[in-house]
mmCIF file of the N, C-alpha and C atoms, coordinates in Angstrom:
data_MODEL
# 
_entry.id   MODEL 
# 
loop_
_atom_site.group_PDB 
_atom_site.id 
_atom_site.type_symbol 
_atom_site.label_atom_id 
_atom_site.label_alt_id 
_atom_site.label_comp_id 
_atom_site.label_asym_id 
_atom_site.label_entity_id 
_atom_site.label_seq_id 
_atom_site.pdbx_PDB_ins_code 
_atom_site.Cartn_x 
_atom_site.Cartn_y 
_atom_site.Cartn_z 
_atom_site.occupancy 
_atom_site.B_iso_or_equiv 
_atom_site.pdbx_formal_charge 
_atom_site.auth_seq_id 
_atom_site.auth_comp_id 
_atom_site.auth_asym_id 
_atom_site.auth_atom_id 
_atom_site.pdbx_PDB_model_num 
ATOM 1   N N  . UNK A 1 1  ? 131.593 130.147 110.442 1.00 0.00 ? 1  UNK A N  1 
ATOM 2   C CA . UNK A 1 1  ? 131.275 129.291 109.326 1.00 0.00 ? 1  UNK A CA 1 
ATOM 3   C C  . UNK A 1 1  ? 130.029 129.843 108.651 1.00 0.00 ? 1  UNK A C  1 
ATOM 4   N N  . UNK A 1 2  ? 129.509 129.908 107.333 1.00 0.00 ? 2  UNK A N  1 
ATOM 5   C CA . UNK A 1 2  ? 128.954 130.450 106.552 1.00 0.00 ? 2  UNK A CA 1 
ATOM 6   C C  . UNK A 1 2  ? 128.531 129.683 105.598 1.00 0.00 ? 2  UNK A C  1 
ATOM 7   N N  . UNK A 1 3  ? 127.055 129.534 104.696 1.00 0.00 ? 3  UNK A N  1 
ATOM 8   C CA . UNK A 1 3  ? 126.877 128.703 104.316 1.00 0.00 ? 3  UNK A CA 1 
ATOM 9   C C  . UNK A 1 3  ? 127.538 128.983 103.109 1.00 0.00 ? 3  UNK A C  1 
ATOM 10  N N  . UNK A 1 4  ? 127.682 127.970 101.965 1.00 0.00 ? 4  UNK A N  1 
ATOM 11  C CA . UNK A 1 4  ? 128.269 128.307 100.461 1.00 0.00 ? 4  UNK A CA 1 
ATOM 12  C C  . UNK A 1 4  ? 127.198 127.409 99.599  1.00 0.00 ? 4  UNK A C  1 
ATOM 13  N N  . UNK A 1 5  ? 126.913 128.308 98.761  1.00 0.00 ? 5  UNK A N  1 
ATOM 14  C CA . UNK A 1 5  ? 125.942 128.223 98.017  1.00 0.00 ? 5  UNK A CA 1 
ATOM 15  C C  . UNK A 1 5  ? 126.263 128.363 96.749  1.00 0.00 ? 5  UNK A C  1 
ATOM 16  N N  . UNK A 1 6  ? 126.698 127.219 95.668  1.00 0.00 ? 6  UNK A N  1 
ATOM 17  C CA . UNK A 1 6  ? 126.733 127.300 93.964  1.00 0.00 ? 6  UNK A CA 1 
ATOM 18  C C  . UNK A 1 6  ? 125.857 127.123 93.012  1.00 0.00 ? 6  UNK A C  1 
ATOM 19  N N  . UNK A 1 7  ? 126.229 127.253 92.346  1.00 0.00 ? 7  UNK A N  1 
ATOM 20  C CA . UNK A 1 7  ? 125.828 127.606 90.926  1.00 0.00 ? 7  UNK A CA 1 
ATOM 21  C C  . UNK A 1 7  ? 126.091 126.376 89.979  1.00 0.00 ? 7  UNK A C  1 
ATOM 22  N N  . UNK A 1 8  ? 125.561 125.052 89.300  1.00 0.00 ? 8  UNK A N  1 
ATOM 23  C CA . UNK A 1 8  ? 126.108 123.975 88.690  1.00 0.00 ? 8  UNK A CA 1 
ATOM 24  C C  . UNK A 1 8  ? 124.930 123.805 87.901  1.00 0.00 ? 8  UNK A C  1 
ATOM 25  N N  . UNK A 1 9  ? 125.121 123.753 86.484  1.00 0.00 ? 9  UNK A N  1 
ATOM 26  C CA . UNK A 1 9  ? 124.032 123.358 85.451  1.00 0.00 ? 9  UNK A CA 1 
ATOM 27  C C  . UNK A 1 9  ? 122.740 124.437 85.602  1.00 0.00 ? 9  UNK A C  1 
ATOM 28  N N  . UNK A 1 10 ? 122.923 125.634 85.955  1.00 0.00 ? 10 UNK A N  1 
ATOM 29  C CA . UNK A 1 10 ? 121.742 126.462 85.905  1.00 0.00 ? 10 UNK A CA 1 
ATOM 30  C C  . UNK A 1 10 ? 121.078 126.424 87.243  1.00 0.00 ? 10 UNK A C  1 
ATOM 31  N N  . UNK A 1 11 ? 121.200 125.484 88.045  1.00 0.00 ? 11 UNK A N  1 
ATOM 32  C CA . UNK A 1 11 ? 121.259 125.081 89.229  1.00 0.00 ? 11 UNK A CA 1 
ATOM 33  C C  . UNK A 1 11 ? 121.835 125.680 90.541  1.00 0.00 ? 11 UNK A C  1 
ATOM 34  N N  . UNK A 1 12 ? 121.055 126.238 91.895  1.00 0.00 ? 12 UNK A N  1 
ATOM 35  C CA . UNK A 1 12 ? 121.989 126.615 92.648  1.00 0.00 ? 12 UNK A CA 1 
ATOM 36  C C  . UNK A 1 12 ? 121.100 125.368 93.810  1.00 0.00 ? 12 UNK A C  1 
ATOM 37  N N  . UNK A 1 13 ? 122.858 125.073 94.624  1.00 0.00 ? 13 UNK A N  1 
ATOM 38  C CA . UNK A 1 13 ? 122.447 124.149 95.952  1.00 0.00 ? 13 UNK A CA 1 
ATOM 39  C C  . UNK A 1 13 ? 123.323 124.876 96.665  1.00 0.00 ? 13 UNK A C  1 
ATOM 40  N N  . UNK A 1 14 ? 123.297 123.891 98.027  1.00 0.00 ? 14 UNK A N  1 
ATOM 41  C CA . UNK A 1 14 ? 123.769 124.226 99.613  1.00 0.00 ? 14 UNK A CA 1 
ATOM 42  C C  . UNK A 1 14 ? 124.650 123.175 99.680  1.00 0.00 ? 14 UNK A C  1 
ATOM 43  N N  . UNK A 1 15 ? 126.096 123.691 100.008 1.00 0.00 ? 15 UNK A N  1 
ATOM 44  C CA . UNK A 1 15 ? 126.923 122.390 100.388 1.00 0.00 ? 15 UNK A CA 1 
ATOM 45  C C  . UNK A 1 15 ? 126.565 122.208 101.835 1.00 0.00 ? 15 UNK A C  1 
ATOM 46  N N  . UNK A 1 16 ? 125.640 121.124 102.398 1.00 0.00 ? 16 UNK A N  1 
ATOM 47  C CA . UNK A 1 16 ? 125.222 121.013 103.559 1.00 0.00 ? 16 UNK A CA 1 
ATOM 48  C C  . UNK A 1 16 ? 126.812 120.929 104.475 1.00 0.00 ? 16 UNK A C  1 
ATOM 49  N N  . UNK A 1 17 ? 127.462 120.260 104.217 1.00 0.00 ? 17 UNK A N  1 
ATOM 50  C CA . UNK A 1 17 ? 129.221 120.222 104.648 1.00 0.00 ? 17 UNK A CA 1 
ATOM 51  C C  . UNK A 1 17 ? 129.486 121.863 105.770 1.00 0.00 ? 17 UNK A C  1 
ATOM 52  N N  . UNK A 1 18 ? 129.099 122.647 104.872 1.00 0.00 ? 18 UNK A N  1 
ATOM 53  C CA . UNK A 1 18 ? 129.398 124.044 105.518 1.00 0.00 ? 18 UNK A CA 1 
ATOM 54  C C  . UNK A 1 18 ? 128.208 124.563 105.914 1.00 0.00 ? 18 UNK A C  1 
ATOM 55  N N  . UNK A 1 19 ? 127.262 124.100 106.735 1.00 0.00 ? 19 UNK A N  1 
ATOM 56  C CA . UNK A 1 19 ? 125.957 124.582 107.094 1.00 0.00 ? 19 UNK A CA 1 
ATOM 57  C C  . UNK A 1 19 ? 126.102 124.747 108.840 1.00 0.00 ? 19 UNK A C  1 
ATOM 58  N N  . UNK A 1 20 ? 125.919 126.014 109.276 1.00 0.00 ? 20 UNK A N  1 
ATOM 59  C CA . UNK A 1 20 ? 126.144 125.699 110.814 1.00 0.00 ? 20 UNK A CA 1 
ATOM 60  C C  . UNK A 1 20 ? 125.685 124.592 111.146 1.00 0.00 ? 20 UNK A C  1 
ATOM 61  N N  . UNK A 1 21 ? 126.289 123.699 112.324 1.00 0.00 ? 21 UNK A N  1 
ATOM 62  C CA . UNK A 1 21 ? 125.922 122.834 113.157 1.00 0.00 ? 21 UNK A CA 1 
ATOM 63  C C  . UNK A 1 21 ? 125.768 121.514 112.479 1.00 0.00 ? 21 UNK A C  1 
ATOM 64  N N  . UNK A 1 22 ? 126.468 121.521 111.397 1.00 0.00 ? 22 UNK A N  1 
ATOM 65  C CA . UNK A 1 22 ? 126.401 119.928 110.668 1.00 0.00 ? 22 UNK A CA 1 
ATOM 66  C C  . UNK A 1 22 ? 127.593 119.351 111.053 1.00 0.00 ? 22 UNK A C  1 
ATOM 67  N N  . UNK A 1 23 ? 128.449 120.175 111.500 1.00 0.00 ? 23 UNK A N  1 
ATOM 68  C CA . UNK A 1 23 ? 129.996 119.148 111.439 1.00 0.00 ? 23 UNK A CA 1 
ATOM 69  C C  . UNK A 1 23 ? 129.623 118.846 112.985 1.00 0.00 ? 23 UNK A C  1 
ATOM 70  N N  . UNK A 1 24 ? 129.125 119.702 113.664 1.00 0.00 ? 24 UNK A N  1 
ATOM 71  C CA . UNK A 1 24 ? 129.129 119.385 115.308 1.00 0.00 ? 24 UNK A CA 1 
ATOM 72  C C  . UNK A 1 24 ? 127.926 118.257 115.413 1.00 0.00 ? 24 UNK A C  1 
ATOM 73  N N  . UNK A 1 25 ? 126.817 118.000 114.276 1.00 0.00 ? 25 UNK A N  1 
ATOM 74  C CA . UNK A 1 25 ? 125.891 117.021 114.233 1.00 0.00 ? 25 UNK A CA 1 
ATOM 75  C C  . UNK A 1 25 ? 126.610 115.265 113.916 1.00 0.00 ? 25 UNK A C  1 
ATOM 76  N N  . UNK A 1 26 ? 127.506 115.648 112.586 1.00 0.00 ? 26 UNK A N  1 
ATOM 77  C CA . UNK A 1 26 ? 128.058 114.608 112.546 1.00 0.00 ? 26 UNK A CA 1 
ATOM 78  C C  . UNK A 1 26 ? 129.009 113.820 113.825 1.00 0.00 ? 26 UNK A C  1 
ATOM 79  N N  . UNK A 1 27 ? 129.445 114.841 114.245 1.00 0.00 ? 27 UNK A N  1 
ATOM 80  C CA . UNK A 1 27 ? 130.154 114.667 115.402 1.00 0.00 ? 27 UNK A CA 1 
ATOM 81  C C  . UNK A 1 27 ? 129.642 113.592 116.500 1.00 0.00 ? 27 UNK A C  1 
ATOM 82  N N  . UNK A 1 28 ? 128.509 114.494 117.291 1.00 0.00 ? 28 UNK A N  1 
ATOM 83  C CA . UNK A 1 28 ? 127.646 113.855 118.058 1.00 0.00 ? 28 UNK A CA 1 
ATOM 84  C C  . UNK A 1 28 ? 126.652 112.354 117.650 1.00 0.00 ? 28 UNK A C  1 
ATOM 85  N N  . UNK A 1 29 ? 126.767 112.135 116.202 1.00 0.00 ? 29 UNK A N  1 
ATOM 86  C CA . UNK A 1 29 ? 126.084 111.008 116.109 1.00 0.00 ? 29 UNK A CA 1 
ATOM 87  C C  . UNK A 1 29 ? 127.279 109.975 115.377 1.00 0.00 ? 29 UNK A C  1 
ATOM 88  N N  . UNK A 1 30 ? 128.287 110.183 115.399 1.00 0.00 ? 30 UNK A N  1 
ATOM 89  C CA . UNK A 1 30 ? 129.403 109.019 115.603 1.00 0.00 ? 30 UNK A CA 1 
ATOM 90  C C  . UNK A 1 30 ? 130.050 108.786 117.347 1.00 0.00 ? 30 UNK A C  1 
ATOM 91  N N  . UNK A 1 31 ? 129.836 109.677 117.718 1.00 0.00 ? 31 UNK A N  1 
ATOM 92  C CA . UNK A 1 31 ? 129.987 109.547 119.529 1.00 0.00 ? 31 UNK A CA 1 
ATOM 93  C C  . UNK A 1 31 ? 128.369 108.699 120.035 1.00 0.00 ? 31 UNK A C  1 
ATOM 94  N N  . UNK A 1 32 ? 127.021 108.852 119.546 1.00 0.00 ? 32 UNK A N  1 
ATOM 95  C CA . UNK A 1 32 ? 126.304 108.412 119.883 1.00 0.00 ? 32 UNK A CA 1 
ATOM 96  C C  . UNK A 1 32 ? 126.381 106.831 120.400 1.00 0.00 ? 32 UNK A C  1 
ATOM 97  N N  . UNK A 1 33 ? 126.582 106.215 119.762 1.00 0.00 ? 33 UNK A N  1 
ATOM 98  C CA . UNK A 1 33 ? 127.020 104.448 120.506 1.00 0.00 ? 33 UNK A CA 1 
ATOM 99  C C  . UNK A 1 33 ? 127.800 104.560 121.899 1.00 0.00 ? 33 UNK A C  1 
ATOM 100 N N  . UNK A 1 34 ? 129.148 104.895 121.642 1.00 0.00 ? 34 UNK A N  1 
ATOM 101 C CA . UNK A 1 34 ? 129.689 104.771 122.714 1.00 0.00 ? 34 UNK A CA 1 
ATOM 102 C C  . UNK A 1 34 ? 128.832 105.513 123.919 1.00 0.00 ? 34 UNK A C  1 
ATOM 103 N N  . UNK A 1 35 ? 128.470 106.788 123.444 1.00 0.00 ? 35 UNK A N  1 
ATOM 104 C CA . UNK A 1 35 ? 127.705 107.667 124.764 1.00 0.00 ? 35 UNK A CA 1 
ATOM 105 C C  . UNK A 1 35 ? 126.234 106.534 125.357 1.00 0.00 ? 35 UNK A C  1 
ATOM 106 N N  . UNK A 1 36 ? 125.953 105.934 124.492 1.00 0.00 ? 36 UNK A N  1 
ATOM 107 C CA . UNK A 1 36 ? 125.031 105.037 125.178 1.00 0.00 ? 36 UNK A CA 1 
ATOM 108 C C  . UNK A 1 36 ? 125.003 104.211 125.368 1.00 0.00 ? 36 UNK A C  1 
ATOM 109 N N  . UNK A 1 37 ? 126.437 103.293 124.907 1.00 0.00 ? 37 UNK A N  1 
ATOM 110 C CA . UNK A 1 37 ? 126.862 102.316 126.014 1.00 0.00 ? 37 UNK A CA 1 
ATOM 111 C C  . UNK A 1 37 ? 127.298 102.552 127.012 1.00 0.00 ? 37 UNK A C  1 
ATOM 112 N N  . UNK A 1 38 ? 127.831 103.829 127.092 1.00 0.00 ? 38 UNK A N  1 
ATOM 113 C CA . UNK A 1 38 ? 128.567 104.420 128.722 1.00 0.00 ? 38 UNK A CA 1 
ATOM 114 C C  . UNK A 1 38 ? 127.390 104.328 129.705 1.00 0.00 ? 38 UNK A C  1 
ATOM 115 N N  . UNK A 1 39 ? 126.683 105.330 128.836 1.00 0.00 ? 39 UNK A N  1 
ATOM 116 C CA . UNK A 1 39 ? 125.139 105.374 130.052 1.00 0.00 ? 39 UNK A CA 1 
ATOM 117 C C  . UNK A 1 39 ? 124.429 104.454 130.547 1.00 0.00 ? 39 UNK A C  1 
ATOM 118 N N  . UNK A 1 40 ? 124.050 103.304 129.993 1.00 0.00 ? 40 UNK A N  1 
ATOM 119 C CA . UNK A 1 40 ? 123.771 102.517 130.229 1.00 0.00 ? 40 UNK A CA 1 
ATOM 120 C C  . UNK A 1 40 ? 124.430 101.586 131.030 1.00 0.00 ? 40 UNK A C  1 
ATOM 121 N N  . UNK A 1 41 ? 125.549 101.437 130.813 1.00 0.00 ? 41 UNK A N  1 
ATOM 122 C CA . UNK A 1 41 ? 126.916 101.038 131.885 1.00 0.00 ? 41 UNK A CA 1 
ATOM 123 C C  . UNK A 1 41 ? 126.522 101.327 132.996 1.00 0.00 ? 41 UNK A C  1 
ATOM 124 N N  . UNK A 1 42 ? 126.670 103.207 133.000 1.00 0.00 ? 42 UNK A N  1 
ATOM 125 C CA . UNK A 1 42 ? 126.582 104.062 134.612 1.00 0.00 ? 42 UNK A CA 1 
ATOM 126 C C  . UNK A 1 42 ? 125.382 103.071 135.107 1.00 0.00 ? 42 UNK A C  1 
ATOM 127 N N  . UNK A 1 43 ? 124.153 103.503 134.703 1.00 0.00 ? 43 UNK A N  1 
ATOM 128 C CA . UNK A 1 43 ? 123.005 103.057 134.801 1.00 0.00 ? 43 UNK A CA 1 
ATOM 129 C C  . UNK A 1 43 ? 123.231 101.834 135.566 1.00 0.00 ? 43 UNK A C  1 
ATOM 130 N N  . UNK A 1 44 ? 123.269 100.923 134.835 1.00 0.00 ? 44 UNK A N  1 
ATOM 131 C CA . UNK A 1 44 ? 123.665 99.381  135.825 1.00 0.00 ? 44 UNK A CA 1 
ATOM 132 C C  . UNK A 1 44 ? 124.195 98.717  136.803 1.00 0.00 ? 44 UNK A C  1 
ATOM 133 N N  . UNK A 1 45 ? 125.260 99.847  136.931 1.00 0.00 ? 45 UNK A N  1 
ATOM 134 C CA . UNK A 1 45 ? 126.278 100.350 138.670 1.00 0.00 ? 45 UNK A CA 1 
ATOM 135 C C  . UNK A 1 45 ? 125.229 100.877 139.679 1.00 0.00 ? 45 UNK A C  1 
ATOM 136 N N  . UNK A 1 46 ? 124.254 101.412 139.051 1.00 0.00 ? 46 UNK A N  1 
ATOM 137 C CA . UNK A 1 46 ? 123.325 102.221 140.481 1.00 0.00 ? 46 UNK A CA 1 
ATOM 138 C C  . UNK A 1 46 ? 122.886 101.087 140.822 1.00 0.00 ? 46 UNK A C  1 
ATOM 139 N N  . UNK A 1 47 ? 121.689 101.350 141.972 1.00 0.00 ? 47 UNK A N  1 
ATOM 140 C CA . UNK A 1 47 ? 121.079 100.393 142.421 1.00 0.00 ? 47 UNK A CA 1 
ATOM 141 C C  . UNK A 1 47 ? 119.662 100.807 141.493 1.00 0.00 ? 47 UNK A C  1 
ATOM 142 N N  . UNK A 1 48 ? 118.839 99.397  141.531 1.00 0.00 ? 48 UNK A N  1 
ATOM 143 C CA . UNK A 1 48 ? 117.945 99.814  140.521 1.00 0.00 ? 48 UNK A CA 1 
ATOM 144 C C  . UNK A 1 48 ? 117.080 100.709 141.105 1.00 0.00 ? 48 UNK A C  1 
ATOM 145 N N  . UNK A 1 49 ? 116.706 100.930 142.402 1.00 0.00 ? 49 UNK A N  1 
ATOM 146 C CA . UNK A 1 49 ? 115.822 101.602 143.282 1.00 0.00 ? 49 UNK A CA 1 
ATOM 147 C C  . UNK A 1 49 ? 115.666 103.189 143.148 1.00 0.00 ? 49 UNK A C  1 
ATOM 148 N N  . UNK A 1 50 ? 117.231 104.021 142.603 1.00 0.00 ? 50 UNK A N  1 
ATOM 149 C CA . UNK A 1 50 ? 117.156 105.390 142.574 1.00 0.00 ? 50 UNK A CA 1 
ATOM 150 C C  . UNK A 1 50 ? 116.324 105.745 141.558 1.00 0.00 ? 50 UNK A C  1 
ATOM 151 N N  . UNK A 1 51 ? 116.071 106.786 142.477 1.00 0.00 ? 51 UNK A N  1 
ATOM 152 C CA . UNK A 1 51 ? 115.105 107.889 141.628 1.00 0.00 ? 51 UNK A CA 1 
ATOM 153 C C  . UNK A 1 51 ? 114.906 109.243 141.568 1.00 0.00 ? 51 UNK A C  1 
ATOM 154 N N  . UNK A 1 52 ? 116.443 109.531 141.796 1.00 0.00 ? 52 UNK A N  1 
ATOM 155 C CA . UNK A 1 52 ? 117.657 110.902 141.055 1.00 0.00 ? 52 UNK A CA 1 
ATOM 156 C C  . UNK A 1 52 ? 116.575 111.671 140.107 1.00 0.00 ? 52 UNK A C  1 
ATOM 157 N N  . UNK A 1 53 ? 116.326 112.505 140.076 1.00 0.00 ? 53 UNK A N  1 
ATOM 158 C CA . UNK A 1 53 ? 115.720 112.973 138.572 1.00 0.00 ? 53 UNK A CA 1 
ATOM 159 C C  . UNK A 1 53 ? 117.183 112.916 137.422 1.00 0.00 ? 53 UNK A C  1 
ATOM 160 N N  . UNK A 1 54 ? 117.961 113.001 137.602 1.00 0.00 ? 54 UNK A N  1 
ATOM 161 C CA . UNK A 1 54 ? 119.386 113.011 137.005 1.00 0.00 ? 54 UNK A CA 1 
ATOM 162 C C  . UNK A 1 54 ? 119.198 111.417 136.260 1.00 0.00 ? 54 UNK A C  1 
ATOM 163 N N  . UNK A 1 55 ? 118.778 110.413 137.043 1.00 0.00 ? 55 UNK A N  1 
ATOM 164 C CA . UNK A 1 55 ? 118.309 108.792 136.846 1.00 0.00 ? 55 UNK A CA 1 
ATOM 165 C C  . UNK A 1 55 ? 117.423 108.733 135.737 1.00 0.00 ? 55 UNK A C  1 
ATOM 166 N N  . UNK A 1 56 ? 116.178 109.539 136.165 1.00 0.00 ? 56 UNK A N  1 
ATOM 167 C CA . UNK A 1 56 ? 114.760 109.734 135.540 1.00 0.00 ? 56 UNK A CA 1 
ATOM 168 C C  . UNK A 1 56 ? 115.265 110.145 134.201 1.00 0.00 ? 56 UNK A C  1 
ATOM 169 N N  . UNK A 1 57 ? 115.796 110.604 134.320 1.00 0.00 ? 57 UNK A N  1 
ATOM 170 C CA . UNK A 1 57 ? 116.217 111.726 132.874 1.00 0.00 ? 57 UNK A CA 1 
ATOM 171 C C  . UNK A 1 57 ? 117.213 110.825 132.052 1.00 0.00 ? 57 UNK A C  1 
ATOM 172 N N  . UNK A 1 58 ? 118.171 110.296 132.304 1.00 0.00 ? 58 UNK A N  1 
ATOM 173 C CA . UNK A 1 58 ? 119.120 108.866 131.441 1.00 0.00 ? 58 UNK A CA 1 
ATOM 174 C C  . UNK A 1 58 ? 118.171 108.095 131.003 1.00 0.00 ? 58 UNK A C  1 
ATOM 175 N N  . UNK A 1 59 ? 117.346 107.440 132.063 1.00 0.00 ? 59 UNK A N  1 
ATOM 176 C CA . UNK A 1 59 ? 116.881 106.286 131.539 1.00 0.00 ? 59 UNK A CA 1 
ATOM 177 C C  . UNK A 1 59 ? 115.895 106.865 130.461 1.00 0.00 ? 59 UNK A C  1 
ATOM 178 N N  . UNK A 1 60 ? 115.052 107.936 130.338 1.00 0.00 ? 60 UNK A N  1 
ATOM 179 C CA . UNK A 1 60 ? 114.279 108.501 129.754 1.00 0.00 ? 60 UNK A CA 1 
ATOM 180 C C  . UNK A 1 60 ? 115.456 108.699 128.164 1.00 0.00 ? 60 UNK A C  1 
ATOM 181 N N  . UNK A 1 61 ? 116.066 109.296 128.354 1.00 0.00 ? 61 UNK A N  1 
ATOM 182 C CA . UNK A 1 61 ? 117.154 109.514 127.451 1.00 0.00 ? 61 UNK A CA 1 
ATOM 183 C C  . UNK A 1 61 ? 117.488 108.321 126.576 1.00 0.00 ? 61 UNK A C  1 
ATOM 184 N N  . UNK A 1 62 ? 117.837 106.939 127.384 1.00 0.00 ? 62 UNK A N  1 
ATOM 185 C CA . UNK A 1 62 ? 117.957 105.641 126.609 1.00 0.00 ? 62 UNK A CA 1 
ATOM 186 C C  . UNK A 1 62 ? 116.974 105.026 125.839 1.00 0.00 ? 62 UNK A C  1 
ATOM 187 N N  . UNK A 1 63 ? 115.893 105.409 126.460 1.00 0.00 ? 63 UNK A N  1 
ATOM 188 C CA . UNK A 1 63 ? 114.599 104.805 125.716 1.00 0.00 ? 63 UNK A CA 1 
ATOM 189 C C  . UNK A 1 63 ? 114.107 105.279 124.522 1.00 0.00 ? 63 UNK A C  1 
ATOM 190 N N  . UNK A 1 64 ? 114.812 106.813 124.636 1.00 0.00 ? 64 UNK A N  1 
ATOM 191 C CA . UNK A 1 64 ? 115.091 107.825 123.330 1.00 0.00 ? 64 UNK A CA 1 
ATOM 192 C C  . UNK A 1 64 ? 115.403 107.248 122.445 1.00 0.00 ? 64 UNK A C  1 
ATOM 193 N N  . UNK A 1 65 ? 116.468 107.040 122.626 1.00 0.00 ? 65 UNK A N  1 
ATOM 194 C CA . UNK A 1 65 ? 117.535 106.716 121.783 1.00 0.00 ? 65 UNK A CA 1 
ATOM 195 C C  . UNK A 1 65 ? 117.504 105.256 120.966 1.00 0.00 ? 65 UNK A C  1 
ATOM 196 N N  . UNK A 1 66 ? 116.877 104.469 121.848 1.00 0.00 ? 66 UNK A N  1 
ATOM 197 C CA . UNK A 1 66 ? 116.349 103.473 121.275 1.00 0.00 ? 66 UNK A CA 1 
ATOM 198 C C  . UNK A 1 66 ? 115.192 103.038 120.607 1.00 0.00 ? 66 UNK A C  1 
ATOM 199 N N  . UNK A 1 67 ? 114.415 104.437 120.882 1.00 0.00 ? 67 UNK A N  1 
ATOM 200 C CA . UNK A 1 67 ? 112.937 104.578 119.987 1.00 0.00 ? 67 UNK A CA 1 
ATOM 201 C C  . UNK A 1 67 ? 111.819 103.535 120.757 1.00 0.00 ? 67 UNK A C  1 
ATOM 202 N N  . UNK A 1 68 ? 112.214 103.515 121.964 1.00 0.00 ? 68 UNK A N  1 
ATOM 203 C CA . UNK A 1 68 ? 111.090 102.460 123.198 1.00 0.00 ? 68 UNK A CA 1 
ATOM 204 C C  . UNK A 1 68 ? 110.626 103.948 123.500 1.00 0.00 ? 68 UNK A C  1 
ATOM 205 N N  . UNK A 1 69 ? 110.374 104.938 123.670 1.00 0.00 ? 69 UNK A N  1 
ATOM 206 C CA . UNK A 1 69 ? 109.522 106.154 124.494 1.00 0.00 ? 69 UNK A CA 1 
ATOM 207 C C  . UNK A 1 69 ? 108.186 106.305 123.914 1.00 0.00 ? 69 UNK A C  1 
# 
């Protein structure tokens, strides 16, 4: 994929559409909800006590995501 770049009114832009890593961006942030209701799911099955760095790192991850970090 390659970017494409025109020419309109004297004007040149970027169809962001064809910009590496935008379709795989859009991607990942319409999967985002579900991926963090899953996790949070997993999350709630453990016992609250672990402390996995694998653990450390989700919950760290959720708090991300929710803009609490």
């Amino acid at each position: 994929m390659s970017w494409k770049i025109a020419l309109e009114d004297e004007r040149y832009y970027v169809n962001a559409e064809t910009m590496p890593g935008v379709q795989k961006a859009h991607r990942l942030a319409a999967a985002a909800p579900e991926l963090l209701e899953t996790l949070e799911g997993l999350l709630n099955a453990l016992p609250s006590a672990t402390t996995h760095p694998a653990i450390k790192a989700a919950r760290a991850a959720i708090a991300k995501a929710k803009g609490e970090e």
